[in-house]
N, CA and C atoms of all chains as a GROMACS GRO file, in nm:
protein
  462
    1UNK      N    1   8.004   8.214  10.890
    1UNK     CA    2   8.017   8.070  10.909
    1UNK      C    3   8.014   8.039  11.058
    2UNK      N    4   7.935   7.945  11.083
    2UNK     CA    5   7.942   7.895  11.230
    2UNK      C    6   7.969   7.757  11.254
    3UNK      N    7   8.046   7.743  11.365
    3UNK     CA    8   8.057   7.628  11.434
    3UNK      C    9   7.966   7.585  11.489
    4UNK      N   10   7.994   7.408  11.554
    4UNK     CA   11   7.877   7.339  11.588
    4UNK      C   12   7.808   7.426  11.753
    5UNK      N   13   7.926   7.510  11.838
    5UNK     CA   14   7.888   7.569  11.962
    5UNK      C   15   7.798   7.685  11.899
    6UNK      N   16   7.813   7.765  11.798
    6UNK     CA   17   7.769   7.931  11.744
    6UNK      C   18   7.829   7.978  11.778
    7UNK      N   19   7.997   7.950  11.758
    7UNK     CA   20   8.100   8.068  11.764
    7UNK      C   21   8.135   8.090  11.580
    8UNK      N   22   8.107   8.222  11.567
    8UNK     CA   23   8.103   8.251  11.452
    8UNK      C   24   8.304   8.232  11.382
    9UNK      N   25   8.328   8.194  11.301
    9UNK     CA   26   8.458   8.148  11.292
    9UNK      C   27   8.536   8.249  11.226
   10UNK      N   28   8.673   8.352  11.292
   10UNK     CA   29   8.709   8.408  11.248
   10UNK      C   30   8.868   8.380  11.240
   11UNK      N   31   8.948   8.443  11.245
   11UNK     CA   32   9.074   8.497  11.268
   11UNK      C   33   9.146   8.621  11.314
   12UNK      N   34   9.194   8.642  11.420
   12UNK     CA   35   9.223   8.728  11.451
   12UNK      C   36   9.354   8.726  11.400
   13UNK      N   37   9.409   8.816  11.302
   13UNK     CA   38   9.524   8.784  11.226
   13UNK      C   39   9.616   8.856  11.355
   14UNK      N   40   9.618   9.001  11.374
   14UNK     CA   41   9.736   9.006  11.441
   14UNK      C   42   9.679   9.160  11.490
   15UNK      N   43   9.789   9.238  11.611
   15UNK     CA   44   9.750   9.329  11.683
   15UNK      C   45   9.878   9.379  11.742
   16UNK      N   46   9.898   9.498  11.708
   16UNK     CA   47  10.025   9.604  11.780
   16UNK      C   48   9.973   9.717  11.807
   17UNK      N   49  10.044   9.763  11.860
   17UNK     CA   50  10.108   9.926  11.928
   17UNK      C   51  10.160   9.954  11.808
   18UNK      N   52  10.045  10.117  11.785
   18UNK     CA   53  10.155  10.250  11.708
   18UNK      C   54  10.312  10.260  11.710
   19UNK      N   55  10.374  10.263  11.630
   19UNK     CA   56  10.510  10.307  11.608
   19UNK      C   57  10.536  10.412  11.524
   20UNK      N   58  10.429  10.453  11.418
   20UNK     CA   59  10.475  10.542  11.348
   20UNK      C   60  10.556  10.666  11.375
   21UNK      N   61  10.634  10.702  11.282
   21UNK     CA   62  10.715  10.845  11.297
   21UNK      C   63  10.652  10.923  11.264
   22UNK      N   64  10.521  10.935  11.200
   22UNK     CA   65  10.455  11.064  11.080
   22UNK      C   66  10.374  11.162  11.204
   23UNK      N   67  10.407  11.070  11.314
   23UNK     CA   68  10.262  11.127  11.392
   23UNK      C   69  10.107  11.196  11.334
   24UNK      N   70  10.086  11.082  11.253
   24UNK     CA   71   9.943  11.102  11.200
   24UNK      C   72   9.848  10.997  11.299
   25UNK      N   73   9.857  11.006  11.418
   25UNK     CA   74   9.773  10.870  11.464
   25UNK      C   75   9.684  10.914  11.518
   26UNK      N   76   9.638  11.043  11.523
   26UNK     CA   77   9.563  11.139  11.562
   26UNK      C   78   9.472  11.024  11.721
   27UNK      N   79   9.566  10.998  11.773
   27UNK     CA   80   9.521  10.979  11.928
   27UNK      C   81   9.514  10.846  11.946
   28UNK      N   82   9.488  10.749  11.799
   28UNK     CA   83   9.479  10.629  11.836
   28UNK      C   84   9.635  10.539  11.843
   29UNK      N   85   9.608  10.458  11.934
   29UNK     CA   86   9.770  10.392  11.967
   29UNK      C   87   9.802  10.258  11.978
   30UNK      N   88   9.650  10.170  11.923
   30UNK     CA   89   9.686  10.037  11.912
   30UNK      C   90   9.585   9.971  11.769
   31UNK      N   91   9.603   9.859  11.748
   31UNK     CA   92   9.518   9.809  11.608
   31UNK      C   93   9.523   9.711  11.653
   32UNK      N   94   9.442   9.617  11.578
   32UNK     CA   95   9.370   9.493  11.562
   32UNK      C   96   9.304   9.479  11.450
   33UNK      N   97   9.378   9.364  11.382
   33UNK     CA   98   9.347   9.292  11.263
   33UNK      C   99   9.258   9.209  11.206
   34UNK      N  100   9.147   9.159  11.219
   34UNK     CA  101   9.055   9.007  11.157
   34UNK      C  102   9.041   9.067  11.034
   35UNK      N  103   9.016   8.870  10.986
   35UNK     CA  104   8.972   8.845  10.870
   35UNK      C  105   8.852   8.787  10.901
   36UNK      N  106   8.776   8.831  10.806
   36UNK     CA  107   8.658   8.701  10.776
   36UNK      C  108   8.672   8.673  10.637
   37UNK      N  109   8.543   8.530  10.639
   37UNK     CA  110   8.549   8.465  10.486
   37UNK      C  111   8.434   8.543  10.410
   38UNK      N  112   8.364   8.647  10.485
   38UNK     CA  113   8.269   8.698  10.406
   38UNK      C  114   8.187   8.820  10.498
   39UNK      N  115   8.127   8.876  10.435
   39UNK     CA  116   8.052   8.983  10.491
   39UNK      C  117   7.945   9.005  10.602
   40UNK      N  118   7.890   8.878  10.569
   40UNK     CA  119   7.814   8.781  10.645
   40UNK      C  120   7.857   8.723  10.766
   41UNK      N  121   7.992   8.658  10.737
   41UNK     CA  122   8.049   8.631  10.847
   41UNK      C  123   8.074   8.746  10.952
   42UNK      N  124   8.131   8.867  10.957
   42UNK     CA  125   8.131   8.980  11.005
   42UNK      C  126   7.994   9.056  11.114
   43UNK      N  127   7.869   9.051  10.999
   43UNK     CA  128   7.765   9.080  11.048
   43UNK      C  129   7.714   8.960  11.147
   44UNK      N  130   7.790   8.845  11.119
   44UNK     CA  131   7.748   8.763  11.230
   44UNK      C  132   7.809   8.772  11.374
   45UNK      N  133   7.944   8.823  11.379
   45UNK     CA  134   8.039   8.807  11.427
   45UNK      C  135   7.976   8.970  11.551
   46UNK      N  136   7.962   9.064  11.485
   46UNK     CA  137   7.917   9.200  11.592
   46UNK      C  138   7.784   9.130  11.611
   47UNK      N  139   7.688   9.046  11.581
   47UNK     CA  140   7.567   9.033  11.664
   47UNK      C  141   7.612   8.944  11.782
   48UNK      N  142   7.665   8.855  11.754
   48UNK     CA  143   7.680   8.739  11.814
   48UNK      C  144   7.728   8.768  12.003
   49UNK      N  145   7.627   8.732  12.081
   49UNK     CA  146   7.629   8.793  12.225
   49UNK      C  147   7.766   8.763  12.282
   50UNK      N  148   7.836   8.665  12.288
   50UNK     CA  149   8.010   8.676  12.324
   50UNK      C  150   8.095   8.782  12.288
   51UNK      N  151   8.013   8.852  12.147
   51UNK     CA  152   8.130   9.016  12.119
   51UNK      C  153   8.090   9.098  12.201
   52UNK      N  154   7.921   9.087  12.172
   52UNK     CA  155   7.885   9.202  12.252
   52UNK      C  156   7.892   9.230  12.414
   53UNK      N  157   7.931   9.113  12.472
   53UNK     CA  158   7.973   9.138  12.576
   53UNK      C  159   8.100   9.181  12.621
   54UNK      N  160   8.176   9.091  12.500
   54UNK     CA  161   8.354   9.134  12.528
   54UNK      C  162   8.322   9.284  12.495
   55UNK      N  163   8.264   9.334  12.376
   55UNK     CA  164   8.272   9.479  12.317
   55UNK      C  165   8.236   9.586  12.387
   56UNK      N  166   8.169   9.537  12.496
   56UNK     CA  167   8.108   9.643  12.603
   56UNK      C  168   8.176   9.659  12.732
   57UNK      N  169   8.270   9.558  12.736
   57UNK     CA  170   8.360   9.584  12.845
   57UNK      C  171   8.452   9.639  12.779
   58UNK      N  172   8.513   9.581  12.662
   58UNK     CA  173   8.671   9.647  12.582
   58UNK      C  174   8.610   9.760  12.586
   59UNK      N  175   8.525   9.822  12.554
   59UNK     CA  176   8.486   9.945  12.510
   59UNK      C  177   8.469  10.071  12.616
   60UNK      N  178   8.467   9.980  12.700
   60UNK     CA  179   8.462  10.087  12.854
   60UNK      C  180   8.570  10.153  12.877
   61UNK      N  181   8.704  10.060  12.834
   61UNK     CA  182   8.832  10.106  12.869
   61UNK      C  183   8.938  10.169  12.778
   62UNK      N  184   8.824  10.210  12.633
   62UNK     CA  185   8.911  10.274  12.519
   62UNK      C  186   8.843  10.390  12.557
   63UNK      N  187   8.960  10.537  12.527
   63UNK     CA  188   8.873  10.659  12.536
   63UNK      C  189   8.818  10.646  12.330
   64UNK      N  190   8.848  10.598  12.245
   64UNK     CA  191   8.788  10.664  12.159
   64UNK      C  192   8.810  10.492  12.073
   65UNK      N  193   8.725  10.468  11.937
   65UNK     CA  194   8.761  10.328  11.888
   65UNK      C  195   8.717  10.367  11.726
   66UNK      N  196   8.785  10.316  11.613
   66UNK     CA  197   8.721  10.344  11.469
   66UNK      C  198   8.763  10.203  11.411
   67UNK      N  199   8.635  10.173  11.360
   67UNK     CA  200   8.615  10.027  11.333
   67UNK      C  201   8.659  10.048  11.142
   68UNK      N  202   8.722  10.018  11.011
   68UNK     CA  203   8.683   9.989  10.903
   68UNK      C  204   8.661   9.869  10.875
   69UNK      N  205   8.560   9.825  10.809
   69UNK     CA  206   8.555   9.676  10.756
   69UNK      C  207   8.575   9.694  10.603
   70UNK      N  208   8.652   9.599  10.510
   70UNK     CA  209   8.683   9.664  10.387
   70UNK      C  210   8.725   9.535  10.322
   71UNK      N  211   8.656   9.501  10.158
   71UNK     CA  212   8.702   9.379  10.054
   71UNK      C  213   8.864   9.409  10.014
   72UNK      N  214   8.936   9.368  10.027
   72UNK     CA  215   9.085   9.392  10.040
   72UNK      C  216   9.061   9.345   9.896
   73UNK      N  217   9.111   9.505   9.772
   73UNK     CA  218   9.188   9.466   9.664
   73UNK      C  219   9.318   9.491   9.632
   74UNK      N  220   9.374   9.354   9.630
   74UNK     CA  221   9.492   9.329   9.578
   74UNK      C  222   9.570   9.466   9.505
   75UNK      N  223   9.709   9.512   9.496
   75UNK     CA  224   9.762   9.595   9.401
   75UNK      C  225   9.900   9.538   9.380
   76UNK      N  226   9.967   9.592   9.286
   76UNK     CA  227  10.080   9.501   9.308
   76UNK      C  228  10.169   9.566   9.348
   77UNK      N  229  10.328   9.556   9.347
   77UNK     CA  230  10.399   9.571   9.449
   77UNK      C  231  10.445   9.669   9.369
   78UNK      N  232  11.523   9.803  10.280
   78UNK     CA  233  11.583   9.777  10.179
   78UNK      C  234  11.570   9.882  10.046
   79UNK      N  235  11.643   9.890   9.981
   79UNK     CA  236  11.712   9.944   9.870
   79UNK      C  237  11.698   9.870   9.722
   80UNK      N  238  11.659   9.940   9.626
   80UNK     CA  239  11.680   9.827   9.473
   80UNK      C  240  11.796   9.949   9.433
   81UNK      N  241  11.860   9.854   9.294
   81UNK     CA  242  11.920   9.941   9.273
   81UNK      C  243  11.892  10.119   9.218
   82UNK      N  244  11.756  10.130   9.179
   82UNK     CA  245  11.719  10.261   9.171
   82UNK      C  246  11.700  10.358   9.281
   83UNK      N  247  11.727  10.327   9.389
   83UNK     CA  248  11.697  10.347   9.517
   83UNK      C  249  11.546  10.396   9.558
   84UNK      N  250  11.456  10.289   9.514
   84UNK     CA  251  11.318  10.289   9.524
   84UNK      C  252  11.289  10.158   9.623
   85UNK      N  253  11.250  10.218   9.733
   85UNK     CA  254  11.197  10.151   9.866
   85UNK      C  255  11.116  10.039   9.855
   86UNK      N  256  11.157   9.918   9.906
   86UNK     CA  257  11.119   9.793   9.815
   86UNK      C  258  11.001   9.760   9.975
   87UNK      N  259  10.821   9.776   9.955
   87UNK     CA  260  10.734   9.705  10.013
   87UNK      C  261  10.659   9.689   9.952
   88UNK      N  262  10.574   9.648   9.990
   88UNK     CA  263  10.413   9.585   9.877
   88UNK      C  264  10.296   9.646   9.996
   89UNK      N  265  10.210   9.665   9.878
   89UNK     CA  266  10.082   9.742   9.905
   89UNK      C  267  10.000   9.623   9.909
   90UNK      N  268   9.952   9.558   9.992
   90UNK     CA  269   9.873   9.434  10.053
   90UNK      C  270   9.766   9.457  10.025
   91UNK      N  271   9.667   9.585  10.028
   91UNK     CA  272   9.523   9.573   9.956
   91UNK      C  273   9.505   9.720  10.017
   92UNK      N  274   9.424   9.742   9.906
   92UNK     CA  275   9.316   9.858   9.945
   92UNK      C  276   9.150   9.814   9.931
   93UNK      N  277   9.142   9.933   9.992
   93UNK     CA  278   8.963   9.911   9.983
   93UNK      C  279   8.844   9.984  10.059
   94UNK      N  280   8.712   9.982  10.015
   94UNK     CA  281   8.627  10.114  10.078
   94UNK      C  282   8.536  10.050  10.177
   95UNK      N  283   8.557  10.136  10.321
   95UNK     CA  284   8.493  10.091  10.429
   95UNK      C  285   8.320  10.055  10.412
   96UNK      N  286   8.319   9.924  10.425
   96UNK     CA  287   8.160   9.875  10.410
   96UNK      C  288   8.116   9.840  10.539
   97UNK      N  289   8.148   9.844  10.722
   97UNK     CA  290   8.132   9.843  10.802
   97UNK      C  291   8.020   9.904  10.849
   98UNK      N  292   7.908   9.810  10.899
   98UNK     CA  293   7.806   9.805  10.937
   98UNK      C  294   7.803   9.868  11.059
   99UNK      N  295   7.880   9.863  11.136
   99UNK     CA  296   7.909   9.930  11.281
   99UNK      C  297   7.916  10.076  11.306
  100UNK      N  298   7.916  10.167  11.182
  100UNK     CA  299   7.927  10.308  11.216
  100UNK      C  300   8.019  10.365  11.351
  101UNK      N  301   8.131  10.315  11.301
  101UNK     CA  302   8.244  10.340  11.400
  101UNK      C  303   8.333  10.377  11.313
  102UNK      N  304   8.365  10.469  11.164
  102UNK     CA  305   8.431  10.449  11.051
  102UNK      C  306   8.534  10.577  11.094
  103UNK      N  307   8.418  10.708  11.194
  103UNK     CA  308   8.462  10.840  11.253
  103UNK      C  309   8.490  10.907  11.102
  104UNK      N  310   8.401  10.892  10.989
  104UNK     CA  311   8.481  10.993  10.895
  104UNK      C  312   8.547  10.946  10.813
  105UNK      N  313   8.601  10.809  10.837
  105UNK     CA  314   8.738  10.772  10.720
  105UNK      C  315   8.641  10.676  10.608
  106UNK      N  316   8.682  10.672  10.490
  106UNK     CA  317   8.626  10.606  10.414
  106UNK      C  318   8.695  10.485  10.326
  107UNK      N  319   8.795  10.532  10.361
  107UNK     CA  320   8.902  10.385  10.263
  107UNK      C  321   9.090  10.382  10.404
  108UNK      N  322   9.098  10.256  10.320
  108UNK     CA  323   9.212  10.196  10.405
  108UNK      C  324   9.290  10.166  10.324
  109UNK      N  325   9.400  10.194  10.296
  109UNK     CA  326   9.573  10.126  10.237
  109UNK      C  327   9.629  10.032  10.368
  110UNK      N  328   9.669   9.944  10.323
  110UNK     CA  329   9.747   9.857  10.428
  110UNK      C  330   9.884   9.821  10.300
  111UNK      N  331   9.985   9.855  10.354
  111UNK     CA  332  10.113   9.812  10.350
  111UNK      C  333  10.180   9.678  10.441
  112UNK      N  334  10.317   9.672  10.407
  112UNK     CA  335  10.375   9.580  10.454
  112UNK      C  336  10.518   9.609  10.446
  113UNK      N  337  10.628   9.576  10.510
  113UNK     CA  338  10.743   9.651  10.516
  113UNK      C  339  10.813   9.538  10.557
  114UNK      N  340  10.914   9.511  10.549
  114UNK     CA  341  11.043   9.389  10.624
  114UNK      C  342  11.107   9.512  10.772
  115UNK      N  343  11.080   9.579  10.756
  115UNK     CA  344  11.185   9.674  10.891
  115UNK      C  345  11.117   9.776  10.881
  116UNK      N  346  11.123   9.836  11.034
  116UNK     CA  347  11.104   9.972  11.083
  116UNK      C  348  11.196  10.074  10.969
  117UNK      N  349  11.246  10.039  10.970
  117UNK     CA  350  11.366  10.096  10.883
  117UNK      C  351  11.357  10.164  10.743
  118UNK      N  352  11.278  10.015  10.689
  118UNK     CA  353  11.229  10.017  10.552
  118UNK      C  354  11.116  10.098  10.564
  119UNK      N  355  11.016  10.102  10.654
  119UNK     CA  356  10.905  10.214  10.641
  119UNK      C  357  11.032  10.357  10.657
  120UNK      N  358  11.102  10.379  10.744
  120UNK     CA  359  11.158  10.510  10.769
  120UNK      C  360  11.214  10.581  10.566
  121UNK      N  361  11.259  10.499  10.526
  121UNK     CA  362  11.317  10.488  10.387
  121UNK      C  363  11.196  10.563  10.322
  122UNK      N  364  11.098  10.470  10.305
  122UNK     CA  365  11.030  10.488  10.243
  122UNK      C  366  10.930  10.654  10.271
  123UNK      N  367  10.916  10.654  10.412
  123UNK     CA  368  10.876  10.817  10.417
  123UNK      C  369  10.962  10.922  10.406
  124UNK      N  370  11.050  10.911  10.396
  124UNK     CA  371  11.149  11.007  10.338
  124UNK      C  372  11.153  11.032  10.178
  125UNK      N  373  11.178  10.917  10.093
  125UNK     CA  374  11.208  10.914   9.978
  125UNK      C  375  11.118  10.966   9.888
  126UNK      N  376  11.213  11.067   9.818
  126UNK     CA  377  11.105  11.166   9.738
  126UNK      C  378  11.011  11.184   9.649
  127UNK      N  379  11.049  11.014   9.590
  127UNK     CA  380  10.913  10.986   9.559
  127UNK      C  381  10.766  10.947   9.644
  128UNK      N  382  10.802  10.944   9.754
  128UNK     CA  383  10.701  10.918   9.794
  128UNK      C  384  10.647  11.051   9.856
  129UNK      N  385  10.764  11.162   9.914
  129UNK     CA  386  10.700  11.251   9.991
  129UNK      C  387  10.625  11.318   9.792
  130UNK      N  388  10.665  11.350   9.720
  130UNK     CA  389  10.583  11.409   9.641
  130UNK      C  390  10.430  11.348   9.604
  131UNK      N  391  10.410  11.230   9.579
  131UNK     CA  392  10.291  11.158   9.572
  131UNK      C  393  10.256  11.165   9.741
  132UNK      N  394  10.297  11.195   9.859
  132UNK     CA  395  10.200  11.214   9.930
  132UNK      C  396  10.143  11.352   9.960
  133UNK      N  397  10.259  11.458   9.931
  133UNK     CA  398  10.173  11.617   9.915
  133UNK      C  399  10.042  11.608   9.806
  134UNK      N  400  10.047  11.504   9.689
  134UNK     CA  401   9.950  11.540   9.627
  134UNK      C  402   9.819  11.466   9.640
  135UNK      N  403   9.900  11.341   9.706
  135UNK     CA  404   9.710  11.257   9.730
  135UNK      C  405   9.651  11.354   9.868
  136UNK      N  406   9.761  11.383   9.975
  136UNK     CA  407   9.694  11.418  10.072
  136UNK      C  408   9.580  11.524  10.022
  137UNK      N  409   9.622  11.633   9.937
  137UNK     CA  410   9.554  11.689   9.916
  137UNK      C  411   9.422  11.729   9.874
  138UNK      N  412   9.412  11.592   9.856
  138UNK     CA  413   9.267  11.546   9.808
  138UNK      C  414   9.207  11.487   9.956
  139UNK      N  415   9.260  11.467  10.055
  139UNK     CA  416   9.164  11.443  10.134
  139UNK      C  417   9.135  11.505  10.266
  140UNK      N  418   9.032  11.485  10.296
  140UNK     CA  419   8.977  11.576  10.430
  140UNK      C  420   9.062  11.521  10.574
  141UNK      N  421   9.131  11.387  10.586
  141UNK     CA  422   9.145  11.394  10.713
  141UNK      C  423   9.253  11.256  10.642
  142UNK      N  424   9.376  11.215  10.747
  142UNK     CA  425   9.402  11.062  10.734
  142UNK      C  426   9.476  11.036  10.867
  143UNK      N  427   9.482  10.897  10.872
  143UNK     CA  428   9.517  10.879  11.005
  143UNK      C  429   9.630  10.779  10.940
  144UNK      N  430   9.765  10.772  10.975
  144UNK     CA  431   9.882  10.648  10.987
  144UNK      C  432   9.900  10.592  11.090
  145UNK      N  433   9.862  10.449  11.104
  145UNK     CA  434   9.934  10.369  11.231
  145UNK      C  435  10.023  10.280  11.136
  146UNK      N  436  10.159  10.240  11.227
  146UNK     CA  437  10.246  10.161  11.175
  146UNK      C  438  10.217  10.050  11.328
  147UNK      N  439  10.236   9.941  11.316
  147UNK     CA  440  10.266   9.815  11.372
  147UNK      C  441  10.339   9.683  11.337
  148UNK      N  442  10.454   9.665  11.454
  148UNK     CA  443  10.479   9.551  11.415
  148UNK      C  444  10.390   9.404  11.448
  149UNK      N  445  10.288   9.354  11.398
  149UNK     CA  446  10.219   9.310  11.420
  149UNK      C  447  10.236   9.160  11.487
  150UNK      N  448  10.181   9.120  11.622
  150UNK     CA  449  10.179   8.984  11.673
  150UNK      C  450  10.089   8.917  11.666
  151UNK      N  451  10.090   8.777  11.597
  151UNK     CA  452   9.989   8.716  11.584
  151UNK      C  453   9.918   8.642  11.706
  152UNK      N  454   9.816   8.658  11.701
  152UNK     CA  455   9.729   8.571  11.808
  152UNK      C  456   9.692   8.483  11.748
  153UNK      N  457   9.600   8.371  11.852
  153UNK     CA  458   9.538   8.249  11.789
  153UNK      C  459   9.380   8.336  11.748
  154UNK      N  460   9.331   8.219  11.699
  154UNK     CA  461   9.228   8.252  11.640
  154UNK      C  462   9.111   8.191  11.729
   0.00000   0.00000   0.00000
């Protein structure tokens, strides 16, 4: 989905620092959360030249990065 | 937190299999995301023996996993 500028419209839900105790973080030590409304939206979102510029600088200054994109099914509690 | 069975009270927020176009996945193929009220309540919960037994046996099925815990801050969007 895009806005009237072509900023593709997301949410950045939320972003921390590792805390775990399991020490399974095998090196990585921070996360970052978005949503999109669709798949589409996503594939719009890594073309779109404002990421790829932020993504090429953020990216300079991570030694290592693992992206999943994934349809979140529900389970219950 | 505690129920009275002493079964670690969080909810499993979604699962699901990495469809990320970006080939940045490093290997992993699916994601569990949890949710917890306290550091605490995750600590509970990796201890408790039901869970360490269901995790000797899923782990075992897989080639690699990674745990990050965060208390997550929201940004704007």
């Amino acid at each position: 989905m895009e806005e009237a500028k072509g900023v593709v419209k997301h949410i950045l839900l939320a972003r921390g620092r590792d805390v775990s105790i399991e020490n399974l973080h095998q090196g990585f030590a921070h996360i970052f959360e978005s949503t999109f409304e669709s798949t589409e939206g996503v594939a719009e979102y890594i073309a779109h030249p404002a990421h790829v510029e932020f993504a090429n600088l953020f990216l300079s200054h991570l030694d290592k990065v693992l992206v999943i994109d994934y349809k979140p099914t529900t389970l219950r509690s």
